[in-house]
C-alpha positions in Angstrom: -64.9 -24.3 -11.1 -61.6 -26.6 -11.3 -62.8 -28.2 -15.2 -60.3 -26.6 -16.5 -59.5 -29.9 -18.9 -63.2 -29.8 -19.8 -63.1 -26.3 -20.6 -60.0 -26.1 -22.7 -61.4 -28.8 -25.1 -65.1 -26.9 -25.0 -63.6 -23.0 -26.2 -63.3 -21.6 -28.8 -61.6 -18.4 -27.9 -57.7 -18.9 -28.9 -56.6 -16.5 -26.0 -58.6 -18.4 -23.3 -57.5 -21.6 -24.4 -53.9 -20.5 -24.8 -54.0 -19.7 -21.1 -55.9 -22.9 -19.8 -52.8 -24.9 -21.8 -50.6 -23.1 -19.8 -52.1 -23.2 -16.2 -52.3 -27.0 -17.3 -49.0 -27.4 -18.8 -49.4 -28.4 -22.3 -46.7 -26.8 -23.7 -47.6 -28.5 -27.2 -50.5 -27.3 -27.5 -50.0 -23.7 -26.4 -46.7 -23.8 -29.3 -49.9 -24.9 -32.3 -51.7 -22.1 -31.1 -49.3 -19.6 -31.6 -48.5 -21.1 -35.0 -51.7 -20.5 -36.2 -51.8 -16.8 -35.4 -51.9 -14.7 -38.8 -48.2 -13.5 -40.2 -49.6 -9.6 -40.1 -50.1 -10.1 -35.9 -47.1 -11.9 -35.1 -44.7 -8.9 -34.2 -48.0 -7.7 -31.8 -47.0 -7.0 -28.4 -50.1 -9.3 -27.5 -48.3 -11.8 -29.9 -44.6 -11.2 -28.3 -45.7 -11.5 -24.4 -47.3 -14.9 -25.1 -44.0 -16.2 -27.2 -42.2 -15.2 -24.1 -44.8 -17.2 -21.6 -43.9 -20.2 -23.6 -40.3 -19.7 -23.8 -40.5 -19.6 -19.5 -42.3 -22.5 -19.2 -40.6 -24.4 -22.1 -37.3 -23.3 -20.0 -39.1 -24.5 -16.9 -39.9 -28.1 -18.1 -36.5 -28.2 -19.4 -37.2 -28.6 -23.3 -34.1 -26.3 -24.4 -35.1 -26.6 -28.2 -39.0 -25.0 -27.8 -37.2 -22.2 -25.2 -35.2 -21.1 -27.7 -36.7 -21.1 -30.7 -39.9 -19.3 -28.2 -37.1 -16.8 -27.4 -36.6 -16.0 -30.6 -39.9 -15.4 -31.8 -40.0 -12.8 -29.0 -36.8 -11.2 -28.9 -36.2 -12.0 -25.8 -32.3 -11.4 -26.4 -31.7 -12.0 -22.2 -33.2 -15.3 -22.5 -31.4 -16.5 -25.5 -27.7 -14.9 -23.5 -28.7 -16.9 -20.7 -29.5 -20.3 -22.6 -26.0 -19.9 -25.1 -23.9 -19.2 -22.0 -25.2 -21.8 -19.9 -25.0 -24.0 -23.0 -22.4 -23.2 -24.5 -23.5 -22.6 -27.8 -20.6 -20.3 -29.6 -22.5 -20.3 -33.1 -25.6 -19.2 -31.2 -24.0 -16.5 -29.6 -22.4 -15.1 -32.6 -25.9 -15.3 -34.2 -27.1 -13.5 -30.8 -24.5 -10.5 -31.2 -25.3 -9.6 -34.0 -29.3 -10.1 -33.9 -28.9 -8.1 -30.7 -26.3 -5.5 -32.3 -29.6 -5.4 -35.2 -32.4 -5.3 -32.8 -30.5 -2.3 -31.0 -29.7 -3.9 -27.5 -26.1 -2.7 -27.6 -25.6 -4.2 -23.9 -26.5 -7.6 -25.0 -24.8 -7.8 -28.3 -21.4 -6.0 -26.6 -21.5 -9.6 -24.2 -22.1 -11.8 -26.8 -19.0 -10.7 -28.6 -16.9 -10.6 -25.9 -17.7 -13.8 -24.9 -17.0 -15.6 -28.2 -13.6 -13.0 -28.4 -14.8 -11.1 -31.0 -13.0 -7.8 -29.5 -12.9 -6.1 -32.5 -16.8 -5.8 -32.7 -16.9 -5.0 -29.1 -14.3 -2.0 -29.6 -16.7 -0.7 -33.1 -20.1 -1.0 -31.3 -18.6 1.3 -28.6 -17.4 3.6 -31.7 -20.4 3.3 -33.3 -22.7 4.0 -29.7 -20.6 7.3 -29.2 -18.8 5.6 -26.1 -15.2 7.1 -27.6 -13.5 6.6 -23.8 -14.7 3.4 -23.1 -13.3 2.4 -26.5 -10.0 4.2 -25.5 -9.9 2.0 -22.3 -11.2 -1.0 -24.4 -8.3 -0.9 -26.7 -5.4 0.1 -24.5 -6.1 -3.2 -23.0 -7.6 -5.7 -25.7 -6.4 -4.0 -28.9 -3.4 -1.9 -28.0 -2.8 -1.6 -32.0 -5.9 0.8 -32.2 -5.0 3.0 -29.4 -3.6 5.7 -31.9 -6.7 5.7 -34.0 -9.8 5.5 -31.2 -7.8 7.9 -29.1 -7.5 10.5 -32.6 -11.8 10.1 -32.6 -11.5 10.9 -28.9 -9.9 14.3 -29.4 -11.9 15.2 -32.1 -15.0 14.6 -30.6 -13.9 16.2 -27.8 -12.2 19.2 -29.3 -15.9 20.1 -29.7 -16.0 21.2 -26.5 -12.5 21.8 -25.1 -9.7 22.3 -27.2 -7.2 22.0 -24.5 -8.3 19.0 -23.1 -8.4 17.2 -26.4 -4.7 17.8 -26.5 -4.0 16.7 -22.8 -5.2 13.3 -24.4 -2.0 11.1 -25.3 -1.1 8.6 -27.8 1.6 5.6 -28.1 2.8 6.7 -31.4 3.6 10.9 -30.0 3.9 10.2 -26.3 5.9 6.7 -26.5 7.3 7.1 -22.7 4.0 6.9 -21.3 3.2 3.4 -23.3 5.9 0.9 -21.8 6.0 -2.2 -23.6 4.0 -1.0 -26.3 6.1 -2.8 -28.5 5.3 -6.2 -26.3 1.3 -5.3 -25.9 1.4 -5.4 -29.7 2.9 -8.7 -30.1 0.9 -10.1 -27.6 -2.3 -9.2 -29.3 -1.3 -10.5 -32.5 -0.7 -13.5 -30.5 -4.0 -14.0 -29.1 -5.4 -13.5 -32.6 -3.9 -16.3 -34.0 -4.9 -18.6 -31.2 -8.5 -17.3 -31.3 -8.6 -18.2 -34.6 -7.0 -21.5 -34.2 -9.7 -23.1 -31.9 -12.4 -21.1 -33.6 -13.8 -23.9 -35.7 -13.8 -26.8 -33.1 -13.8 -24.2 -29.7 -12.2 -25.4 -26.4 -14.1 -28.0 -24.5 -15.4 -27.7 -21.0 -13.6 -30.4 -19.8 -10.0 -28.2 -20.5 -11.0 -25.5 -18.0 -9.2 -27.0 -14.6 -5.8 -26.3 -16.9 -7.6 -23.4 -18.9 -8.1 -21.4 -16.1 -4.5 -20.9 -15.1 -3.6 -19.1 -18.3 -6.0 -16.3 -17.0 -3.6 -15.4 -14.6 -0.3 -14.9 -16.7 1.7 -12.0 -17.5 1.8 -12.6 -21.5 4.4 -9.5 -22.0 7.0 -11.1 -19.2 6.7 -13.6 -20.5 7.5 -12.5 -23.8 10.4 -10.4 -22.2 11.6 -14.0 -20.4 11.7 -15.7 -23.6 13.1 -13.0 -25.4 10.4 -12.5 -27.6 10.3 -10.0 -30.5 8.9 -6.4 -31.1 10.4 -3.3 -31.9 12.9 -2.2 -28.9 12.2 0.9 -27.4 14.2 3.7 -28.8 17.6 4.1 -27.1 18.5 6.9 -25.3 20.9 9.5 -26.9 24.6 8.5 -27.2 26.5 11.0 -24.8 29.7 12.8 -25.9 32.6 10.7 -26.5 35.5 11.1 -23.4 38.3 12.6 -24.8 41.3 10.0 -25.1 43.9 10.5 -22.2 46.6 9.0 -24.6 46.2 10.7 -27.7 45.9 13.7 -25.7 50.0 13.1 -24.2 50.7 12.0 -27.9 49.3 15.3 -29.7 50.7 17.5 -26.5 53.5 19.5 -27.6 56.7 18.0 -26.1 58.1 20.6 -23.3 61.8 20.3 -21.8 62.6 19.5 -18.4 63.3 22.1 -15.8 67.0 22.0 -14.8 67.2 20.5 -11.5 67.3 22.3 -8.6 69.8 21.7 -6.0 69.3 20.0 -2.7 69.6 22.5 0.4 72.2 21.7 2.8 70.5 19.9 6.1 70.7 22.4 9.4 72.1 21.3 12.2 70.1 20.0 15.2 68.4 22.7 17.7 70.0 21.9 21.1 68.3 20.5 23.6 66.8 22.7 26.3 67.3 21.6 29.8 64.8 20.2 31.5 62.7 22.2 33.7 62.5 22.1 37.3 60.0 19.8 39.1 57.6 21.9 41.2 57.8 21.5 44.9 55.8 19.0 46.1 52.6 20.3 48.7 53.0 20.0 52.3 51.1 17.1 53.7 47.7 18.3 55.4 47.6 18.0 58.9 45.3 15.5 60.2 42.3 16.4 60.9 40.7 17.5 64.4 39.2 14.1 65.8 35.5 13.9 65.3 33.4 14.3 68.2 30.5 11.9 68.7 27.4 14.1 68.1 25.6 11.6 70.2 27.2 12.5 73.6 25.4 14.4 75.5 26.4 18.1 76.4 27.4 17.3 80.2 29.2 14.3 79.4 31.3 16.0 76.8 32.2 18.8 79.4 33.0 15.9 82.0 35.6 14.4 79.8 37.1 17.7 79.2 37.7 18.7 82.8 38.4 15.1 83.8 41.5 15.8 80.9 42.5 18.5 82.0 42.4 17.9 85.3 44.7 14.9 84.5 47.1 17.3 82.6 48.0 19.6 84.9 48.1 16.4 88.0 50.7 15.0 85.4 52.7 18.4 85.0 55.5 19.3 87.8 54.9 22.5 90.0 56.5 25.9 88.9 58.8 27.5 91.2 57.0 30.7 91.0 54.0 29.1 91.8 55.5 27.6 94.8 56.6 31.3 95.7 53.2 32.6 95.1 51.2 29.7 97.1 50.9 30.8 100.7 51.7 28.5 103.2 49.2 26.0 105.1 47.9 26.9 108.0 48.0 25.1 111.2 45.6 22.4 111.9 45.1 23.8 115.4 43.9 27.0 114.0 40.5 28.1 114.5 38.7 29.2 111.7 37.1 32.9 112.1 33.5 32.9 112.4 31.3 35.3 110.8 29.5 37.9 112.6 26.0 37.5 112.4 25.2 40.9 111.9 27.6 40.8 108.6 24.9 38.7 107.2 22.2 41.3 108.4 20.1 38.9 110.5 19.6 35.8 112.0 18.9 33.2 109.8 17.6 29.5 110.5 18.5 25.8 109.3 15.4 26.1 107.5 16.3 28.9 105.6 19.5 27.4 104.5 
């Protein structure tokens, strides 16, 4: 009925009161309680749900110290990932990795050590958890020096079900063309060993991470190959035959004499020159062509013009004397001309008619 002070300092019942000092938020007193309870319940579920209410609201109120050491009375191995990252605790990861890797929470422990660099626990828990590829993968890029031996426990793990494909599987040290820059990848790990090692003890700060961050970006085996780094050299390809000499070869020939010279034949003379041929006639010019006619004159007119030429023409031309022979001569003008019968025309016609 909203006493919940009242009634927290009234029970008796551990459970009830452990509850009311949460809903009120007296994390100190909810911490004694759990204290008290006997060693034979503490690894109760009952016992590990409330450690992990206490470790939330410990979280909540910001008290880092009572979250974790409430984590880790209830295994809560999320929590305690979450708190180290975010803190930055590198000893209390380690500790996490392997209390995870103990507790059987592969997932959490595999994080842990790859976050504090410790790849070569990452690349046995993935042995040791049957996960033989993703420790082939692992290694090819973090431990390239391991490749030959996780890749060997790949094919004989898998030869148990298919011999052929075991065999399909390769390895640096028998397929060396399909590993470029193994040699490099080698170095390079040893490299990163050594520096791991060097800022194990004192870690790199926070504050280094604007210039940190760059170096997550570079190409460690060009550069190696840029500053002529060392490693084995790939194997060099096989020497090809050796070109015979061209010198020694005149110098061990056998000498051979010189073919008598052969004389000059004498020069024939000239073919003569045959004469020139004759030029083909030349065409005879075209006549002109008939003068076009205007195709837009009409018929009548065109006829006109003709007879009007014509009639000019022969006006122009002197008389023939046989046609002067031939003309009969004029009659007189007194002369009357001879009329036509009537009848000839077989009846009498009108003006009208006509």
């Amino acid at each position: 009925q909203g006493f919940k002070e009242e009634a927290m300092a009234v029970t008796t019942d551990s459970d009830h009161k452990f509850d009311l000092a949460l809903e009120l938020g007296h994390i100190d007193v909810a911490h004694n309680l759990l204290d008290e309870i006997p060693e034979e319940e503490r690894d109760s579920t009952d016992t590990l749900a409330k450690w992990k209410k206490l470790s939330d609201l410990a979280l909540k109120d910001t008290n880092l110290a009572l979250c974790e050491s409430a984590s880790k009375a209830s295994n809560d191995f999320s929590g305690l990932l979450l708190l180290y990252s975010a803190t930055g605790n590198a000893a209390g990861m380690e500790e996490l990795a392997k209390a995870a890797e103990e507790g059987g929470k592969t997932n959490v422990a595999f994080v842990a050590y790859l976050l504090t660099g410790n790849v070569e626990a990452c690349a046995d828990l993935l042995i040791a958890t049957k996960r033989l590829p993703e420790a082939a993968f692992f290694a090819r890029t973090y431990l390239p020096g391991r490749v030959d031996e996780i890749v060997q426990l790949w094919r004989e793990d898998l030869s148990k079900i298919s011999e052929s494909a075991a065999n399909a599987l390769a390895m640096p040290s028998e397929n060396p063309d399909l590993f470029p820059d193994q040699a490099f990848a080698v170095q390079v790990e040893q490299m990163f060993m050594a520096q791991r090692d060097a800022v194990k003890a004192s870690g790199v700060p926070a504050s280094d991470y604007p210039t940190a961050k760059e170096d997550l970006d570079l190409n460690l085996i060009e550069l190696i190959k840029a500053r002529g780094g060392g490693g084995a050299p790939p194997p060099p390809p096989p020497a090809a035959p050796a070109a015979p000499d061209p010198v020694a070869a005149v110098e061990e020939a056998p000498a051979v004499e010189a073919p008598a010279p052969v004389p000059e034949p004498e020069p024939e003379p000239p073919a003569p020159t045959p004469a020139p041929a004759p030029s083909p006639p030349k065409p005879a010019a075209p006549s002109p062509p008939p003068p076009a006619v205007d195709e837009s004159m009409d018929d009548e007119d065109a006829i006109y013009e003709d007879a009007s030429a014509f009639v000019d023409s022969v006006a122009d031309e002197p008389p023939s004397p046989a046609a002067a022979v031939e003309s009969p001569a004029p009659a007189p003008a007194d002369a009357e001309e001879p009329k036509a019968d009537e009848d000839d025309f077989g009846g009498d016609f009108g003006d009208e008619d006509w």
